[in-house]
Chimera marker file (.cmm) of the C-alpha trace (Angstrom):
<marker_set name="trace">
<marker id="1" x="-42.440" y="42.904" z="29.226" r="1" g="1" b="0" radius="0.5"/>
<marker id="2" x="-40.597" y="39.323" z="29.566" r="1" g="1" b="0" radius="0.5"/>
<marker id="3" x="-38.302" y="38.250" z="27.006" r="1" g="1" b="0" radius="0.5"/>
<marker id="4" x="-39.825" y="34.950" z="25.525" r="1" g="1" b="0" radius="0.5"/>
<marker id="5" x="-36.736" y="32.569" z="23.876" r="1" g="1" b="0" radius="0.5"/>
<marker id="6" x="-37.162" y="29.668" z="21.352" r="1" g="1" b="0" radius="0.5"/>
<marker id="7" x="-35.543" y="26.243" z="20.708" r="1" g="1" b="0" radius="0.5"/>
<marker id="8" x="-36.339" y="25.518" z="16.956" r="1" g="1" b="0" radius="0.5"/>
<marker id="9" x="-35.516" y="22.780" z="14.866" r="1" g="1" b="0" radius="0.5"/>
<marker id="10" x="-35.629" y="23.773" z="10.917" r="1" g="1" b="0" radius="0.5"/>
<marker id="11" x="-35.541" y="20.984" z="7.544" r="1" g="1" b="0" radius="0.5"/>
<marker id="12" x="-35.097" y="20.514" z="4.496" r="1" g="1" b="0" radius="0.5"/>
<marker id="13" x="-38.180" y="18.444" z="4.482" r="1" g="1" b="0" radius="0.5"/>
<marker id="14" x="-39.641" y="15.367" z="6.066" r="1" g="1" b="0" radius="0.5"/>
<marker id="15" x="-36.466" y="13.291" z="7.519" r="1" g="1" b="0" radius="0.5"/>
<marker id="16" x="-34.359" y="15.542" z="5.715" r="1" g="1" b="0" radius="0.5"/>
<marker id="17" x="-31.083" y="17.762" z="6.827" r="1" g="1" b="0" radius="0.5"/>
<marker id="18" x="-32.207" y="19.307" z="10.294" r="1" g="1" b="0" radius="0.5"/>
<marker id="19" x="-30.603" y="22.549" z="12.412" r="1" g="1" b="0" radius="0.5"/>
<marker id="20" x="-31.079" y="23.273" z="15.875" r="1" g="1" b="0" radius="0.5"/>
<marker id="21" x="-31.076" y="26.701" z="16.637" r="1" g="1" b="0" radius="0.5"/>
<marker id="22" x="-32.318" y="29.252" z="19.333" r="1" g="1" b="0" radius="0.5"/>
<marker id="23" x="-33.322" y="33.044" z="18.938" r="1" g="1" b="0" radius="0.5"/>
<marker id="24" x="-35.175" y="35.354" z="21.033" r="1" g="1" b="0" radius="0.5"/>
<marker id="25" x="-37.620" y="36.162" z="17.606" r="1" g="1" b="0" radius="0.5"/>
<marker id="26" x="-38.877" y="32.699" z="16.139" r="1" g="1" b="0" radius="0.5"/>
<marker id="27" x="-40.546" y="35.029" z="13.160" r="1" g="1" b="0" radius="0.5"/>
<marker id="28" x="-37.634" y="37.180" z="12.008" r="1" g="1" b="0" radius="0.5"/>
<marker id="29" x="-35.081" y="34.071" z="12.434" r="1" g="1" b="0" radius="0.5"/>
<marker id="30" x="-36.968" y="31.855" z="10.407" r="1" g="1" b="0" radius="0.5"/>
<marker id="31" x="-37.928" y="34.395" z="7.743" r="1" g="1" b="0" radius="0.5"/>
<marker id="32" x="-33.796" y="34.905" z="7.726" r="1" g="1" b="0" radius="0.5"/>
<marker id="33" x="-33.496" y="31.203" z="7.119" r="1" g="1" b="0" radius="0.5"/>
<marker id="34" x="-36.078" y="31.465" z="4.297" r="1" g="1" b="0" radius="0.5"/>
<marker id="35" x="-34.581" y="33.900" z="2.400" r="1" g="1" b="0" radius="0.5"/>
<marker id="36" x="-31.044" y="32.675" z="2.226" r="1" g="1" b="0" radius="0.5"/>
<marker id="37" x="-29.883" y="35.675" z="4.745" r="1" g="1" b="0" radius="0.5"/>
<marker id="38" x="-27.762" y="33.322" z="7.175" r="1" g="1" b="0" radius="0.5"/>
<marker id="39" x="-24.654" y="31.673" z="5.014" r="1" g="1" b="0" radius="0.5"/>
<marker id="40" x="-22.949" y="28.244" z="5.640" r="1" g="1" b="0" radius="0.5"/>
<marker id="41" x="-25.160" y="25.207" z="6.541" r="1" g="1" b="0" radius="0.5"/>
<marker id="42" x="-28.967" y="26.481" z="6.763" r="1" g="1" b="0" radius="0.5"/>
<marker id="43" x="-28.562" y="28.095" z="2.878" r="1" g="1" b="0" radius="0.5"/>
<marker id="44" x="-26.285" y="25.687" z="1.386" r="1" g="1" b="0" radius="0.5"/>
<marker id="45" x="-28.808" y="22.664" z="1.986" r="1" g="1" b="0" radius="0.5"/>
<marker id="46" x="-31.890" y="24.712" z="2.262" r="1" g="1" b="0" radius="0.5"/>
<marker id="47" x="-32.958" y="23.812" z="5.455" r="1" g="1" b="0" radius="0.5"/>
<marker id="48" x="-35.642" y="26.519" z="5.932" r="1" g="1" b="0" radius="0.5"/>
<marker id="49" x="-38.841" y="24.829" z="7.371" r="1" g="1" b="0" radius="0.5"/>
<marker id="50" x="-39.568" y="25.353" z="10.797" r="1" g="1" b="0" radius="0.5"/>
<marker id="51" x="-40.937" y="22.007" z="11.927" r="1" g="1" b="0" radius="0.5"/>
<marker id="52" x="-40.742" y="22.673" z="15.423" r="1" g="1" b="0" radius="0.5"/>
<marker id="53" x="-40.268" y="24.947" z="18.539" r="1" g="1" b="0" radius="0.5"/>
<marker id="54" x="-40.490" y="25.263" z="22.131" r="1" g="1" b="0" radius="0.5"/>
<marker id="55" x="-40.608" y="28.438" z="24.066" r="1" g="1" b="0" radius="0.5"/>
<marker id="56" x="-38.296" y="29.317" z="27.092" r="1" g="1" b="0" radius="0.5"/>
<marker id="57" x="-39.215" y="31.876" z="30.112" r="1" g="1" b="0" radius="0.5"/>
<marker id="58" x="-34.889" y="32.415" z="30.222" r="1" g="1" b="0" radius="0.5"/>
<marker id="59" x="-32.296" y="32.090" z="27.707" r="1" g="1" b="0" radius="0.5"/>
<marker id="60" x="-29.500" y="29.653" z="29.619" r="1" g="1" b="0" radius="0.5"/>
<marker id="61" x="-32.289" y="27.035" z="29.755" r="1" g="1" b="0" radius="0.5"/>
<marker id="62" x="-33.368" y="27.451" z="26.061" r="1" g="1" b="0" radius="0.5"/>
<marker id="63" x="-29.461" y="27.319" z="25.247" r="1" g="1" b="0" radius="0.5"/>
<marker id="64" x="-29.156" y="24.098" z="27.515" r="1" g="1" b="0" radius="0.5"/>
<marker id="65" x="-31.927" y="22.878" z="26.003" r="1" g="1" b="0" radius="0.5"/>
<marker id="66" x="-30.203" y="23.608" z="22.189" r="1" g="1" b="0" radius="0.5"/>
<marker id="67" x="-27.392" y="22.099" z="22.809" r="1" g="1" b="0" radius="0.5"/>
<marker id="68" x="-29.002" y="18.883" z="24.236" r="1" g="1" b="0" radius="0.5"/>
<marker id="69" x="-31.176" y="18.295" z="21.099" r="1" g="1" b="0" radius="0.5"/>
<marker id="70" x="-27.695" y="18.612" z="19.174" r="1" g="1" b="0" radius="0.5"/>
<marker id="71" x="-26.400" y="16.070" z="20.619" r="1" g="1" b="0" radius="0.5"/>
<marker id="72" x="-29.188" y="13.686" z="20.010" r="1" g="1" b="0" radius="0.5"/>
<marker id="73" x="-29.502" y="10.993" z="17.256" r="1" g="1" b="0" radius="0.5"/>
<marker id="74" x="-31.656" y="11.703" z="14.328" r="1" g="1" b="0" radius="0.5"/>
<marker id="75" x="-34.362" y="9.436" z="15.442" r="1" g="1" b="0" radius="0.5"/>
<marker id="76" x="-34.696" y="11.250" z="18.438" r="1" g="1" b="0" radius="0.5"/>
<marker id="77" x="-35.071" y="14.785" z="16.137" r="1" g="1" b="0" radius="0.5"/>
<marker id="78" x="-37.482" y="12.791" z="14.119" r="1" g="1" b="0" radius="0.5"/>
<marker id="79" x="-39.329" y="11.876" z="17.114" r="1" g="1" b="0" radius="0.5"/>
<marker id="80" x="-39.736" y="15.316" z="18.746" r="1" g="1" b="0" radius="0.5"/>
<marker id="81" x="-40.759" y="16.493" z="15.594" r="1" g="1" b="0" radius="0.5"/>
<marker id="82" x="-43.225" y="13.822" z="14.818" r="1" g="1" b="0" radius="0.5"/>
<marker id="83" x="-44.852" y="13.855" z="18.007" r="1" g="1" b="0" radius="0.5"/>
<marker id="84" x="-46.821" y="17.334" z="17.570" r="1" g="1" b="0" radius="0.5"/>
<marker id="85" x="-46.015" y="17.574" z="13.710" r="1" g="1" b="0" radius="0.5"/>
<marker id="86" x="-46.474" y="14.053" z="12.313" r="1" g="1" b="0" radius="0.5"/>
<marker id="87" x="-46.430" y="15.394" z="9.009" r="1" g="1" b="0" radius="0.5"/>
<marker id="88" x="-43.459" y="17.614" z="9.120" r="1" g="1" b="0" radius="0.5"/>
<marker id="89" x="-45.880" y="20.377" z="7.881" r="1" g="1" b="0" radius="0.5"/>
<marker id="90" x="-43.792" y="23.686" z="8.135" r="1" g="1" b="0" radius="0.5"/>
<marker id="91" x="-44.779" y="25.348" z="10.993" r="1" g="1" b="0" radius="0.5"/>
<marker id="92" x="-43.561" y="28.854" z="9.529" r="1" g="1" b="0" radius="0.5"/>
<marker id="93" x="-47.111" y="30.528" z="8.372" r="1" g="1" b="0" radius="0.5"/>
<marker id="94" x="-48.783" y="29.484" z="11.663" r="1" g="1" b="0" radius="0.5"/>
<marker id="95" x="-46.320" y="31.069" z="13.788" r="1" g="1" b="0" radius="0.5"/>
<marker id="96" x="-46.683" y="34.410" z="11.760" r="1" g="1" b="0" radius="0.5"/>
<marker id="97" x="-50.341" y="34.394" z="11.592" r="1" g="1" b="0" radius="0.5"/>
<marker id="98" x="-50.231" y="33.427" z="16.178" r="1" g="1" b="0" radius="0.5"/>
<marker id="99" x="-48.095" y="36.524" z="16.800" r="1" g="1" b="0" radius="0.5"/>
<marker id="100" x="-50.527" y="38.552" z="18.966" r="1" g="1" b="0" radius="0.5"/>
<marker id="101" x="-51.730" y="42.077" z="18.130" r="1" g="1" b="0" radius="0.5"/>
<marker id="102" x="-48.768" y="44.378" z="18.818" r="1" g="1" b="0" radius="0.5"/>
<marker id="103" x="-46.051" y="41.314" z="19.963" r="1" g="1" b="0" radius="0.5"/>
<marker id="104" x="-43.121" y="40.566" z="18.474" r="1" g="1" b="0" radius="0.5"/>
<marker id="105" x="-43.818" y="36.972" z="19.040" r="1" g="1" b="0" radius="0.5"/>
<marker id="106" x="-46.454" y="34.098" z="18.210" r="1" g="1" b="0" radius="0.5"/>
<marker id="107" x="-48.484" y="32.662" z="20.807" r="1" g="1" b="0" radius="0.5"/>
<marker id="108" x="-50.545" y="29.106" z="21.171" r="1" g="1" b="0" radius="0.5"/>
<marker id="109" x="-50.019" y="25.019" z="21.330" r="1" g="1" b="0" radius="0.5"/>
<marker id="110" x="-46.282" y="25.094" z="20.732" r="1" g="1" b="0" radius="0.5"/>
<marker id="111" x="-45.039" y="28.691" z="23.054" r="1" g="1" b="0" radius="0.5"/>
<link id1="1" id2="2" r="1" g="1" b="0" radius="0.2"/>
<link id1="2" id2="3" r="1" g="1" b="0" radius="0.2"/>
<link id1="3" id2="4" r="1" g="1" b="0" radius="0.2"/>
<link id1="4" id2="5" r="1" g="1" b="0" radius="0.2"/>
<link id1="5" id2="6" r="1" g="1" b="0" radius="0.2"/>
<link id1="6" id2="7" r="1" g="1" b="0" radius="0.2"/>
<link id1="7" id2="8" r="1" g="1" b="0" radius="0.2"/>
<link id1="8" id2="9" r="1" g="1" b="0" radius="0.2"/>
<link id1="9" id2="10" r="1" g="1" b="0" radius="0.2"/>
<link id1="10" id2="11" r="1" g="1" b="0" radius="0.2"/>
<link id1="11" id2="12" r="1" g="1" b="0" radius="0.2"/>
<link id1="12" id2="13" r="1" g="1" b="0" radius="0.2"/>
<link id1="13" id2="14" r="1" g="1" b="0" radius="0.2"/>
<link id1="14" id2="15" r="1" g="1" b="0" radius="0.2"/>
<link id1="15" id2="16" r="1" g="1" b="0" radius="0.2"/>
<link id1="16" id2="17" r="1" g="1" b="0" radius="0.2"/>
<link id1="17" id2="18" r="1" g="1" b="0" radius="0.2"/>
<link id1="18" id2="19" r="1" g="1" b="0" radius="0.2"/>
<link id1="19" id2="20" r="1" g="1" b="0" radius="0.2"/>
<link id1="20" id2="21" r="1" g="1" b="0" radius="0.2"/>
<link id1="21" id2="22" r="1" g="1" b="0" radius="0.2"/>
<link id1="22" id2="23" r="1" g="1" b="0" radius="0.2"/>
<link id1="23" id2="24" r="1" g="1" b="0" radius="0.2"/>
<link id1="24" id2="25" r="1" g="1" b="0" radius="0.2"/>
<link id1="25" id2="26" r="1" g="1" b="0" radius="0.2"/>
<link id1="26" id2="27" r="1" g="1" b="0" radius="0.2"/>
<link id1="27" id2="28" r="1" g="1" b="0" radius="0.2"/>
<link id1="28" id2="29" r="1" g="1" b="0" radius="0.2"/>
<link id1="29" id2="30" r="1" g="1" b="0" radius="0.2"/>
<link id1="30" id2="31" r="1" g="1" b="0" radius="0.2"/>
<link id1="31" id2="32" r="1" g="1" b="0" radius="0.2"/>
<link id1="32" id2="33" r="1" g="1" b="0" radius="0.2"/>
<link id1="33" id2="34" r="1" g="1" b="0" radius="0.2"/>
<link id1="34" id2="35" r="1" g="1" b="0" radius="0.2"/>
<link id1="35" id2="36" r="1" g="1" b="0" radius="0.2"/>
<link id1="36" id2="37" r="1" g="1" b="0" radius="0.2"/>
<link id1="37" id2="38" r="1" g="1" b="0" radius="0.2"/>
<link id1="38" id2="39" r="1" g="1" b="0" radius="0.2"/>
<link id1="39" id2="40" r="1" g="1" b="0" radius="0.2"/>
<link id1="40" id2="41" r="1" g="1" b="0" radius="0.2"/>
<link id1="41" id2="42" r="1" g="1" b="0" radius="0.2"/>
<link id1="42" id2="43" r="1" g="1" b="0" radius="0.2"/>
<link id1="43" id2="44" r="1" g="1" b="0" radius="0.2"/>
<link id1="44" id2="45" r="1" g="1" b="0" radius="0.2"/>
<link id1="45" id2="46" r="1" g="1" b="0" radius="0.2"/>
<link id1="46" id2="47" r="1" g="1" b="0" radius="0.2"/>
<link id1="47" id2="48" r="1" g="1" b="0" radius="0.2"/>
<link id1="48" id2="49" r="1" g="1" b="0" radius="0.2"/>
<link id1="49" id2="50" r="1" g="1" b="0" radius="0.2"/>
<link id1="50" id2="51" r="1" g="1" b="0" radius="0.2"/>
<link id1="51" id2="52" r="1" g="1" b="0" radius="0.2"/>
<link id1="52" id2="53" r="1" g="1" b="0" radius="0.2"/>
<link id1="53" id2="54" r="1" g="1" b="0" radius="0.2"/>
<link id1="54" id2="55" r="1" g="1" b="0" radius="0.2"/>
<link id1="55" id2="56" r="1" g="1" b="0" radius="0.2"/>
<link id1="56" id2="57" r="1" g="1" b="0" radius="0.2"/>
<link id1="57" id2="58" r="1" g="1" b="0" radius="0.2"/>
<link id1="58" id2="59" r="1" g="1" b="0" radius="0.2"/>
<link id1="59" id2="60" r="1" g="1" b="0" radius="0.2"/>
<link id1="60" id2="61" r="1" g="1" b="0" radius="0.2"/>
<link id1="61" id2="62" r="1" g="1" b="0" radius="0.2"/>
<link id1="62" id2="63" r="1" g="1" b="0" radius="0.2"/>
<link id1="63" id2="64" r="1" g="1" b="0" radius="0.2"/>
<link id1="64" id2="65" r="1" g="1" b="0" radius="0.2"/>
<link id1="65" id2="66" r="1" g="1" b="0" radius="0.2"/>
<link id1="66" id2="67" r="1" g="1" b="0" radius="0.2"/>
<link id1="67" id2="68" r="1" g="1" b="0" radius="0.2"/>
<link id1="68" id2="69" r="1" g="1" b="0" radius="0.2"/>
<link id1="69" id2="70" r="1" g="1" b="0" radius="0.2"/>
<link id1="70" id2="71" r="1" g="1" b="0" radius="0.2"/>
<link id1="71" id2="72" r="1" g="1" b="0" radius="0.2"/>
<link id1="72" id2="73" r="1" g="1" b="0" radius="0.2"/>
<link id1="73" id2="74" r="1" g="1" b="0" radius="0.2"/>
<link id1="74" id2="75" r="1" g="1" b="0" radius="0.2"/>
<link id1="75" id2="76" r="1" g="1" b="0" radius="0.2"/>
<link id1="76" id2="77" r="1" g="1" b="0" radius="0.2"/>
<link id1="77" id2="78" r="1" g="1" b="0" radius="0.2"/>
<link id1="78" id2="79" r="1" g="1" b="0" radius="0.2"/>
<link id1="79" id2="80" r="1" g="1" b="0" radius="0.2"/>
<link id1="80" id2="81" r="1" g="1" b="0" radius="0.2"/>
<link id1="81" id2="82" r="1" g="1" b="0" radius="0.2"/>
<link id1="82" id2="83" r="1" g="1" b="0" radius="0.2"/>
<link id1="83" id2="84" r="1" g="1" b="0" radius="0.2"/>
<link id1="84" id2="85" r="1" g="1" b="0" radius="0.2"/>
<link id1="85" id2="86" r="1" g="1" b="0" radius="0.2"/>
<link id1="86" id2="87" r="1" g="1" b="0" radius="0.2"/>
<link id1="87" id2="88" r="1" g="1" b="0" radius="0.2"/>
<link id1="88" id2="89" r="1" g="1" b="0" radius="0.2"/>
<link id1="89" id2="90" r="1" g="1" b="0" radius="0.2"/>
<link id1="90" id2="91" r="1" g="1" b="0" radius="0.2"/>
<link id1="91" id2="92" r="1" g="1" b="0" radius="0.2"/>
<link id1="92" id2="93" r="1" g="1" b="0" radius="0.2"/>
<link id1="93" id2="94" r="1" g="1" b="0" radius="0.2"/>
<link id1="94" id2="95" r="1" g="1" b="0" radius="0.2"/>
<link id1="95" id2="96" r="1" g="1" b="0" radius="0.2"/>
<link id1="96" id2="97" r="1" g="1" b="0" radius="0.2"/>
<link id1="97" id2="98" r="1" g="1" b="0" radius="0.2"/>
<link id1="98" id2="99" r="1" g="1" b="0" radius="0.2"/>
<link id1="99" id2="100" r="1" g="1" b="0" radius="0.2"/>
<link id1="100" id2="101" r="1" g="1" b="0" radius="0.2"/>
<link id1="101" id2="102" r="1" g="1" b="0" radius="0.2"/>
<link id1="102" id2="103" r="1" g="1" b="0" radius="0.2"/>
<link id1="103" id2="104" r="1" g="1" b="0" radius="0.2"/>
<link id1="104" id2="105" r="1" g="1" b="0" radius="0.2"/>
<link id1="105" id2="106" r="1" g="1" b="0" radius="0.2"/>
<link id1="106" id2="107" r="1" g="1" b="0" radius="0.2"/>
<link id1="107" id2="108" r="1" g="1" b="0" radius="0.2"/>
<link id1="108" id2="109" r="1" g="1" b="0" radius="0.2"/>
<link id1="109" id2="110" r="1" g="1" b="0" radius="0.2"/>
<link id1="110" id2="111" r="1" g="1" b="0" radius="0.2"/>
</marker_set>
């Protein structure tokens, strides 16, 4: 069974404090955000809402790809996110419900 590895981008709320992050299980790193689990920036400004994601056949090109959206200006965060999530709804119960019988992983529009 291939490995399946995510670019997310988490926030505090719409236009809020965003983190770029990548994880080979979207559901369980999320859920770790959400419950205060991961100390230092997520927790102390409560950055927990997964308002977006992208999914990545191999991990180098999902860590390329983190490291890219880092770099970029806020606008361009707010962009990305806005373009399939123009209300910055968080994406977090979706992605649970999309994990397919007996994966570890959601499936659908943004995979």
């Amino acid at each position: 069974m291939a490995k399946i590895f995510y670019v997310y981008l988490l926030a505090s709320g719409p236009c809020g404090w965003m983190y770029v992050g990548v994880t080979n299980d979207l559901v369980r790193r999320v859920a770790e955000h959400k419950e205060g689990l991961i100390p230092g920036y997520t927790s102390e400004h409560r950055i927990d809402q997964l308002v977006w994601y992208e999914a990545h056949q191999y991990i180098d090109k999902a860590i390329v790809r983190e490291k890219r959206i880092k770099r970029w200006l806020r606008e361009w965060k707010f962009a990305l996110v806005e373009k399939d999530n123009p209300r910055w709804l968080d994406l977090y119960g979706e992605v649970r419900l999309r994990r397919g019988p007996g994966s570890a992983e959601p499936t659908g529009p943004h995979s």
